[in-house]
N, C-alpha and C positions, 0 to 999 in steps of 0.2 A: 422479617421477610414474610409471603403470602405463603399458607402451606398448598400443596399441591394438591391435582384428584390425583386419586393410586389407581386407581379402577376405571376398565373400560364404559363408558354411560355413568360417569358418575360424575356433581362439581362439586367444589369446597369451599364455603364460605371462610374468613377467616378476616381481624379486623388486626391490623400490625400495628406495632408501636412507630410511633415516628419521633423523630424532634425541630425543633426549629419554632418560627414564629407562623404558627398555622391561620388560616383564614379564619374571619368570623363568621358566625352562623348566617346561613343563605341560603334561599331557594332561585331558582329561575336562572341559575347561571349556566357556564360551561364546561366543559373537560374534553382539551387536543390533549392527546400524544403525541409526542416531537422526540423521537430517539428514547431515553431515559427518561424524559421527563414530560409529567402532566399538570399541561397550563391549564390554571381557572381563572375564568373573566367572569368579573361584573356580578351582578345577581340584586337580589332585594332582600335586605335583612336588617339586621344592627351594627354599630360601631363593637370595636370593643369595649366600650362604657355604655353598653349595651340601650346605644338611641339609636329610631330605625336610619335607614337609610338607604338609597341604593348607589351602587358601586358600580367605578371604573378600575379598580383597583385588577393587575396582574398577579398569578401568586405563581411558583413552578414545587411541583414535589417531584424532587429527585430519586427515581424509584430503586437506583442502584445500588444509593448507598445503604446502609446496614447499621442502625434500624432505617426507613426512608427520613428525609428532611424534606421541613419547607422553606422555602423563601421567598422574601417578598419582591418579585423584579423590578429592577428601577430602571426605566423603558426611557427612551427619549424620542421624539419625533411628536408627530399627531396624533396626541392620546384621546382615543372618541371619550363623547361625552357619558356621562353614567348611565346603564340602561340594565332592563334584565327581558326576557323574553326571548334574546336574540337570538342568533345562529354562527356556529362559529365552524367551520371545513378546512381540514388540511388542504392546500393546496399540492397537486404533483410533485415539485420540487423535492417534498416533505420536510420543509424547511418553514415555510410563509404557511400562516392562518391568514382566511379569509374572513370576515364579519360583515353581519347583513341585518340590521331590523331593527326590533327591538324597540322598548317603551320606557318613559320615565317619566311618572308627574302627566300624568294624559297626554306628553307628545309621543306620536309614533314617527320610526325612522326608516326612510330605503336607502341610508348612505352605504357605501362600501370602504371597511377599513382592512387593511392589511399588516400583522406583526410579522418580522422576520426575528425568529427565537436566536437564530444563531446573532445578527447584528444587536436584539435587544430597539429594536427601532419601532415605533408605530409609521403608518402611512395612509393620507386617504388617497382612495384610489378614485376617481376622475371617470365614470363610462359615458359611452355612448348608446343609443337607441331609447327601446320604449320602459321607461322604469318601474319596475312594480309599484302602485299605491303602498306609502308607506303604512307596517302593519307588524303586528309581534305574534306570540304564538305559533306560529309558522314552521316547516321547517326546508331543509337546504341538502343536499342529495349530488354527489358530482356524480357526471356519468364519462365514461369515456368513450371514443365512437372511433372504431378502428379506422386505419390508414385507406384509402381508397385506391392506390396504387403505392408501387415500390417506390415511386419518387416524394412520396407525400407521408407526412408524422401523422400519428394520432392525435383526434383533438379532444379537448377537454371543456364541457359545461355543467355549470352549476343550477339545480331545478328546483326554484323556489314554488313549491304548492300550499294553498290555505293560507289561514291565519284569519287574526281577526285586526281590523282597522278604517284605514280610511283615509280622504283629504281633509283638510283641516280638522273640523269637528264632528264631520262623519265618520260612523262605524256601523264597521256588518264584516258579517262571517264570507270568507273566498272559499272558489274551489277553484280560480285558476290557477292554468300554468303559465309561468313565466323562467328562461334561462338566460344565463349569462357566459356569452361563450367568452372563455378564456386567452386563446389567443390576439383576441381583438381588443376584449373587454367592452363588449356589447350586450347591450341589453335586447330583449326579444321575446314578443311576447307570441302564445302557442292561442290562435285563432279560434281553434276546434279544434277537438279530439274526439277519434270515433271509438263508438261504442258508448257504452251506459258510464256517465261519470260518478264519486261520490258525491253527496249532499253537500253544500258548504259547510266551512267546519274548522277549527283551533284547536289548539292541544292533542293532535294526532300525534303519528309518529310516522316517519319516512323512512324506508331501507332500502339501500342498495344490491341488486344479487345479478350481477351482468348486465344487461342492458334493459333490466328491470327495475321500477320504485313498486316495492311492495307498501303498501299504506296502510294503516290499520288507527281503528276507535277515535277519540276525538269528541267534542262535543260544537253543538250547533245551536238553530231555535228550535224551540218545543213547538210540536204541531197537532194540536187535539191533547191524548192521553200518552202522545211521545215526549217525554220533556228534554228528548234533544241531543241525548247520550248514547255513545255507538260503542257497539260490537263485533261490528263487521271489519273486512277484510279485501280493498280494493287492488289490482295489478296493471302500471303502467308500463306498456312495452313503448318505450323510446323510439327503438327502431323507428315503427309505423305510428307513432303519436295515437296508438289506441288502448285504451280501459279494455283490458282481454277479461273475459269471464272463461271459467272452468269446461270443459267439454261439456258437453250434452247441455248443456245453457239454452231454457226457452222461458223468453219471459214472460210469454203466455200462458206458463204454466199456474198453477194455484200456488207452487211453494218450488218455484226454481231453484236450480243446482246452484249452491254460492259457493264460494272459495271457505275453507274453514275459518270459523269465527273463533274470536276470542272469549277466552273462559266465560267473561262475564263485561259488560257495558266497562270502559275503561277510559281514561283521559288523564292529562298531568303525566301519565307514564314514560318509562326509557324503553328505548327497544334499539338493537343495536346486531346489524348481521354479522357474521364472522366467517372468512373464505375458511372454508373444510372441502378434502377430497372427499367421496366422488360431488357432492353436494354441499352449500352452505348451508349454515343455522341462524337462526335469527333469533336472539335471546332476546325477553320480555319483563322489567320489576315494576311491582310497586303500582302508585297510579290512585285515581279515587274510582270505585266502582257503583258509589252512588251517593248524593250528597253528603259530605264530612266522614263517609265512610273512604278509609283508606287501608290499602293492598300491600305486603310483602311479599307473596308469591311470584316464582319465576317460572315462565313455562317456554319451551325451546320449539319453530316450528324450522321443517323441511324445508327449506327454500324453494328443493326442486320437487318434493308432490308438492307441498303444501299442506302436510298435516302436521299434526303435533307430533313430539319424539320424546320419548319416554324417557326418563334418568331417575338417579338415585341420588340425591341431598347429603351432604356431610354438615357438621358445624353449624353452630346456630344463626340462622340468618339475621338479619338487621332487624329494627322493629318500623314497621307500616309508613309510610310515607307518599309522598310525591312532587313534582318539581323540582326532582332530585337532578343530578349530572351524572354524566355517563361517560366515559373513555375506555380505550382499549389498548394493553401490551403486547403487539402480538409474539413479542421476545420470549413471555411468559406465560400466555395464554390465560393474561388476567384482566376482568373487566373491573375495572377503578370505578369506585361511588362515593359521593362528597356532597354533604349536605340532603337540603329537602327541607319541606313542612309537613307536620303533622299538630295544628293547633299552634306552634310554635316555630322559628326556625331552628334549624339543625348543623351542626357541624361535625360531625363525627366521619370519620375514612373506611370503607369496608374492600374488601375484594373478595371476588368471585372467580378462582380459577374453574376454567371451562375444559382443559386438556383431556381430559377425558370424555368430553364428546365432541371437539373440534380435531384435536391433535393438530400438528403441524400442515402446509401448505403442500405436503406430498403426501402417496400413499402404496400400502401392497396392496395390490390385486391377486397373486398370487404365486404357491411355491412351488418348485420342479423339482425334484421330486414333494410331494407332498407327506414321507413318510421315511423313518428310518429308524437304525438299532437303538436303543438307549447307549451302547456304548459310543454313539457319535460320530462325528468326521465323515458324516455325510455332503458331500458337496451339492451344496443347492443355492440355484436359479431363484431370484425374488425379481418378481416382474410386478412393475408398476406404471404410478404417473409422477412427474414431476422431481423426480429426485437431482439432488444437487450434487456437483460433485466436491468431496471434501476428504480429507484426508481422518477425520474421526466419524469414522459409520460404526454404530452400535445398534446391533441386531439379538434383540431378548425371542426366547422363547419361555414361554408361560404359561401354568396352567390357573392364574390367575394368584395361586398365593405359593406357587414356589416356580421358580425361576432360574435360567442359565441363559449365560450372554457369550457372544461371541463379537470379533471384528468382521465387518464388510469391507468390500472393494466394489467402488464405482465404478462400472463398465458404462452406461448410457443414462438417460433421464426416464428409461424406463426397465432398464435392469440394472440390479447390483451385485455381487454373488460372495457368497460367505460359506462354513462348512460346520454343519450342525455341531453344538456343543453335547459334552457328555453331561448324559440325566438320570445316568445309572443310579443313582442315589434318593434320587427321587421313585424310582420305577417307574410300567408304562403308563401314558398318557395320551389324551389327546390334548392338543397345546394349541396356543396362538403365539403367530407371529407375527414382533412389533418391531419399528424400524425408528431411529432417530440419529440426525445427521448433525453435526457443528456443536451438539448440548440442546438440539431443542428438544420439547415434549417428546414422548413417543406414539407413534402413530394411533389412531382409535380405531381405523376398522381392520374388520374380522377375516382375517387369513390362516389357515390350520392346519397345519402338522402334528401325524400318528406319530409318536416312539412306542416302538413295539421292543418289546425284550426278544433279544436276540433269538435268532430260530439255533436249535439243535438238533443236528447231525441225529444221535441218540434216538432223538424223542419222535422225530420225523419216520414215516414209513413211507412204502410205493408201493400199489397194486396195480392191474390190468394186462389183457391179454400180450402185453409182450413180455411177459414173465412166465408166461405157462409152457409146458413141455408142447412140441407138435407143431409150433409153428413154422408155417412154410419158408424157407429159404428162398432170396431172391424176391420176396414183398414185403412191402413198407406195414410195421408193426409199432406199437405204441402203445404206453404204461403210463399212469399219473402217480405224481410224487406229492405228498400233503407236507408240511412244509407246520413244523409246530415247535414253538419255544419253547424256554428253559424250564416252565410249570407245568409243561407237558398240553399247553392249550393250543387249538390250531389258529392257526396264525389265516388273519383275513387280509394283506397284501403282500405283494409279492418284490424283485428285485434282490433276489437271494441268489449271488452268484453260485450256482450249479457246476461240475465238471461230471459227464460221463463216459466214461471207457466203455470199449468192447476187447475183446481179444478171444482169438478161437482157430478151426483148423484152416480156415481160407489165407490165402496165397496171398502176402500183403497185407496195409490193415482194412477194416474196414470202412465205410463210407462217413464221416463224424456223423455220431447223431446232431440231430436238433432239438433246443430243450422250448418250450414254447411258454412265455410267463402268460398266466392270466390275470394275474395284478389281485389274488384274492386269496393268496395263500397255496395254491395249485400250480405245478407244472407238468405240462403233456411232453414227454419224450418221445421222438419220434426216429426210427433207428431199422434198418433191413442188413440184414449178411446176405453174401451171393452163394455161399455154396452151402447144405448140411452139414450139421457134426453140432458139434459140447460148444459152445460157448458161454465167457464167462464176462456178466454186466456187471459193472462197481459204480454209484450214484453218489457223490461228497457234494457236502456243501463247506463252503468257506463262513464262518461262525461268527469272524471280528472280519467283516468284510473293507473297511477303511481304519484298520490298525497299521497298513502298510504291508504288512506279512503275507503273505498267502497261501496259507494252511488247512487245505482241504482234510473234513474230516466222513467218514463213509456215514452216510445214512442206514438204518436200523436196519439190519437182512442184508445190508451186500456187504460183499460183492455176494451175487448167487450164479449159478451154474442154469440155462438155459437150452433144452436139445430142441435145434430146428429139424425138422423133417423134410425131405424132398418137394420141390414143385410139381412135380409131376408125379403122378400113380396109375400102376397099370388096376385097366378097371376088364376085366372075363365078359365076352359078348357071345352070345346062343345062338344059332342060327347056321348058316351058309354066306358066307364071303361073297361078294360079288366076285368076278372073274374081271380083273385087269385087261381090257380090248385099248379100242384105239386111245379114248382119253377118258377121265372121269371128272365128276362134280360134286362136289358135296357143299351142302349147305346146311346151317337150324332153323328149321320155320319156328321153332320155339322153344321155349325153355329144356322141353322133357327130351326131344329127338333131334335125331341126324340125318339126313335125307343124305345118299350116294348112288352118282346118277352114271354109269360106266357104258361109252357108246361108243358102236365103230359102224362105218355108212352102211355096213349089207343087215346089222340088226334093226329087226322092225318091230322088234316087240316091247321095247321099253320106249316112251314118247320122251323128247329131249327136253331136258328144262329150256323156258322162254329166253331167247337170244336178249341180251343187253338191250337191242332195237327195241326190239317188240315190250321192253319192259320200260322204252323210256330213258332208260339210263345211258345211251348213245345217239345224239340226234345228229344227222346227216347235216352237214354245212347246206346251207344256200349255194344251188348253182349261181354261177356270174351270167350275166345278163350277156346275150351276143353281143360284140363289136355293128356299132352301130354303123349301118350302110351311108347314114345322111346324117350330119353332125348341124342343126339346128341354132342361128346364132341368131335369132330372133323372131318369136310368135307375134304376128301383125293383131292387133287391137280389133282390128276387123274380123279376123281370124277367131278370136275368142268370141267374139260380139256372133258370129253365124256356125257356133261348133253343136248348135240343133238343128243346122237346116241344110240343104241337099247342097249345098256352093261355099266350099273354105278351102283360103288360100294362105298355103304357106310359104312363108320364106327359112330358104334354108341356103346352107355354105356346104359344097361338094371341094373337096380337093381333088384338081387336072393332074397334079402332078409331085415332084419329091416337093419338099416342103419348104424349100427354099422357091419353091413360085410362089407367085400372089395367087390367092383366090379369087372365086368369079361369083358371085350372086347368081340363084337362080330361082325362077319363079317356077313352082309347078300349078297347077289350077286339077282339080280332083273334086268328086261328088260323095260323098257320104264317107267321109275321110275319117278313122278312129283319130281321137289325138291323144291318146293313151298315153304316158312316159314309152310303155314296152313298144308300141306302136308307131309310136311318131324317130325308137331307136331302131327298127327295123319295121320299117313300113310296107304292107303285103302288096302293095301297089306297085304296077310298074311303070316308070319314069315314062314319059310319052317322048316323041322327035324333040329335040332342040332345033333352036334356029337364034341366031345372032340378033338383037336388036340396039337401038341405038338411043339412049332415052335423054331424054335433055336437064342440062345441070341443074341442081340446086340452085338457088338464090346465091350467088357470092359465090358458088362454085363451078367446075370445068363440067363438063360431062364425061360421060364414063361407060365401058360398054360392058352390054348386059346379054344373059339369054334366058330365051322369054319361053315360056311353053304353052302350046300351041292346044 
């Protein structure tokens, strides 16, 4: 079996024994995972009577079993013809590989074949649309593109970019794109893509990271003193079919913002993403970095900046290669390699567990509490993403080489809750916590819990003014409790259950204090008695706070004895009393004095402080406006149009009578008329004679009688 990483950033090379009838030596082939087992197709090598050849040949290694086995599958249906170069994709199902390409003997291929690992079947598959020129070196990328509404599945295409080939006897390097959407099985080719594309080019490598092909190295034609070999690092966003460059991207500049490059010019290499929470990784081996010079180095980048990610190496790696095969377990967090060239072909098996920098498909973001005794049984909130629910949750805390584990319980898919284990044995620490669900890996990123050694009672003291003799009865006083464990050191957080008593000569008890945490080792007690006398404060802490018991023990000085003093004191004043008359006032204009102001209406010799009026601090209501003499149901347009000139006529509505009669229109005619609101509601003008007139009807209406004013 593979050995595992132990260590947070850290992978592990390791090469297992296997048995069975293993493949011959090959470069240029493949490696799916299919459950347990990784199929190899095809490649370019030798027989095992070691004459070259290239192969159609299936092989499966069953990675379950112990040590691994091969076997040679004996397939039926339409077994493509021999090829190496190709591309081989799990399809959805995760049952059916897909194959695409590929070369043999200077024919290149754009056929599509399909095995189904579980029937053991080959199949060609048959499309429609515009087919990519057939071409090898290439590679093959599915994306998946969510559902568009609740009535509709997600669909699924495959994005064949680069390679090198051609029709018949033509050859040349691509950088188009071409996909093949899955549900139809349609071919289609991608017209344009905006933004800056890569150079044409083979032997790259494609990664999937959401709805992203990150692209990377590759070689091309040489042009000048370039001889063709790349370093770079190109980003197709699917979505908008566009090559996205890094922020602040001007390609006007002399030495533009790129995406980060690869260590060094690379091609023939693996690279291979791997989903991790909060972001994936995109592991990198092997490869040629420049003619017959060939690479063993692995280096891991960020999916989501885009930079490299640092780790630590176990186990001796493989020796230099490239054209090697690539798969992934992700049961065991192991990337499978088989084969290669180096001057030779190669068949030897290695793996590379990555667990310690991918970890599993969930992850903690973080714990509630964040800290607690080393004696344990702290109930804590682990809140994340993705978690599953199972009935084996295994939650480590660790401070990297000593460890205690406890069970979890699945609440949601982003909490789970468990109850700190004891670490009394270890002593304190600061720890991380790791999560793993069903037997998988355990999580890789960085979540922390303090154990702190128990605080003691003892060791704990409390000062401040609500300890001291003199304080006033009937106001709110308050003392800090430092809060220090078993070594006698002060403790920097807090959730130390507290119990404070009072008791003394007041009537009843008194009002609970309140203990206030500051999460730092400190608590503010804040606590008043209503009446003078002796009272006596006692401060315990509970010491094994989640042992189930609850055994409060006094902190260091209490209980102590506390004399409050009166609120109030007579204070001796000099002088002459004023004389009590009709009423008095007093007031502080400030800090130092008191102003008393004693007045009755016949004394004139003391002046009265400023009535509330006169200071503003009582403003008189608005009078209400008089009841209007003439109630106004309509200002004539004419009337506005002449309210600057010596002739405006209003119309206004007089009620004759109780209010059960109709009203009567009347015209008044008036010379230099205010039309104020206040004015037009009590008009200083007096109404002139009436006289009845008779006016003639509207269009389409009766007439109607009117009185007119004269």
């Amino acid at each position: 079996m593979s050995a595992p990483a132990k260590s947070i950033g850290e992978i592990q090379w390791s090469q297992p024994a296997t048995k069975g009838d293993k493949p011959a030596p090959r470069s240029g082939h493949t490696i799916t995972v299919v459950g347990d087992k990784a199929v190899i197709f095809g490649g370019c090598g030798v027989t095992k009577s070691n004459e070259p050849c290239v192969s159609n040949q299936t092989y499966y290694l069953h990675m379950s079993s112990d040590p691994m086995k091969w076997e040679e599958a004996d397939l039926m249906g339409d077994v493509p013809p021999p090829r190496w170069r190709h591309t081989a994709t799990l399809l959805p199902d995760g049952d059916n590989i897909m194959m695409f390409g590929g070369h043999c003997k200077g024919r290149r291929y754009n056929d599509v074949h399909v095995l189904s690992v579980e029937k053991n079947e080959w199949s060609i598959k048959e499309c429609a649309g515009s087919l990519p020129q057939p071409r090898s070196h290439h590679t093959a990328s599915t994306i998946v593109e969510e559902a568009e509404d609740e009535l509709s599945q997600p669909t699924h295409k495959v994005f064949i970019l680069g390679g090198y080939g051609g029709l018949g006897t033509s050859r040349d390097f691509f950088m188009d794109v071409h996909f093949l959407a899955l549900d139809t099985w349609t071919w289609e080719k991608v017209p344009e893509q905006k933004g800056v594309p890569p150079s044409p080019r083979s032997d790259h490598c494609a990664c999937v990271a959401g709805s992203r092909i990150i692209l990377s190295g590759g070689r091309g034609w040489s042009h000048g003193k370039n001889p063709g070999f790349h370093n770079d690092v190109f980003v197709l966003e699917t979505k908008k079919m566009e090559w996205q460059q890094p922020e602040g991207f001007n390609p006007e500049d002399d030495d533009p913002i790129t995406w980060s490059k690869l260590p060094t010019s690379l091609w023939n290499h693996m690279a291979r993403n791997i989903e991790s929470v909060p972001t994936d990784r995109i592991f990198f081996f092997g490869g040629q970095t420049s003619p017959r010079e060939f690479s063993n180095s692995v280096s891991i980048m960020d999916a989501g900046t885009m930079e490299w990610t640092p780790y630590t190496m176990q186990g001796a790696p493989p020796p230099p290669r490239e054209d090697c095969a690539i798969g992934y377990d992700p049961s065991q967090c192991n990337l499978v390699f088989f084969g290669g060239w180096k001057q030779k072909w190669l068949d030897d098996l290695w793996i590379l567990n990555v667990a310690g920098v991918v970890g599993p498909p969930y992850a903690i973001m973080k714990t509630e509490p964040d800290t607690g005794p080393l004696t344990g049984g702290t109930p804590v909130i682990l809140h994340g993403l993705r978690f599953i629910e199972s009935p084996m949750i295994n939650v480590r805390f660790t401070d990297g080489k000593k460890e205690a584990n406890c069970n979890g319980q699945f609440v949601s898919d982003t909490m789970i809750k468990c109850t700190s284990p004891d670490f009394s044995k270890f002593g304190a620490a600061d720890v991380i916590v790791r999560l793993s669900i069903s037997g998988d890996p355990f999580t890789v990123n960085e979540t922390s819990f303090i154990y702190y050694a128990n605080t003691q009672a003892k060791k704990s003291m409390a000062f401040g003014p609500g300890l001291m003799a003199g304080c006033p009865a009937g106001q709110l006083v308050s003392f800090i409790v430092q809060a220090k464990d078993l070594h006698g050191k002060t403790r920097t957080t807090g959730l130390d259950p507290l119990k404070v008593e009072i008791t003394g000569p007041c009537k009843g008890e008194p009002k609970e204090a309140v203990v206030l945490d500051r999460l730092n080792g400190t608590y503010e007690v804040q606590y008043f008695v209503p009446t003078a006398g002796e009272y006596e404060i006692t401060v315990a802490i509970d010491e094994n706070p989640y042992d189930g018991n609850s055994v409060y023990m006094p902190v260091r000085g209490f209980p102590c004895k506390v004399d409050f003093g009166e609120s109030w004191d007579e204070i001796k004043v000099g002088g002459v009393w004023p004389k009590l008359k009709g009423w008095m006032r007093a007031w502080a204009p400030d800090d130092a004095s008191v102003v008393v102001v004693v007045k009755e209406e016949e004394d004139k010799g003391v002046p009265d402080y400023p009535s509330d009026r006169e200071l503003g601090l009582v403003v008189d209501p608005p009078k209400p406006l008089p009841e209007p003499l003439l109630k106004f149901s309509e200002l004539s347009a004419s009337a506005i149009a002449k309210a600057g000139g010596d002739d405006i006529q209003l119309r206004i509505t007089q009620t004759d009578g109780p209010e059960d009669r109709a009203t009567k229109d009347k015209e008044i005619r008036s010379s230099q008329c205010d039309t104020s609101p206040e004015s037009l509601a009590a008009p200083s003008f007096e109404l002139p004679p009436l006289r009845l007139a008779r006016l003639e009807p509207a269009e389409g209406g009766e007439a109607e009688d009117r009185k007119s004013v004269v």
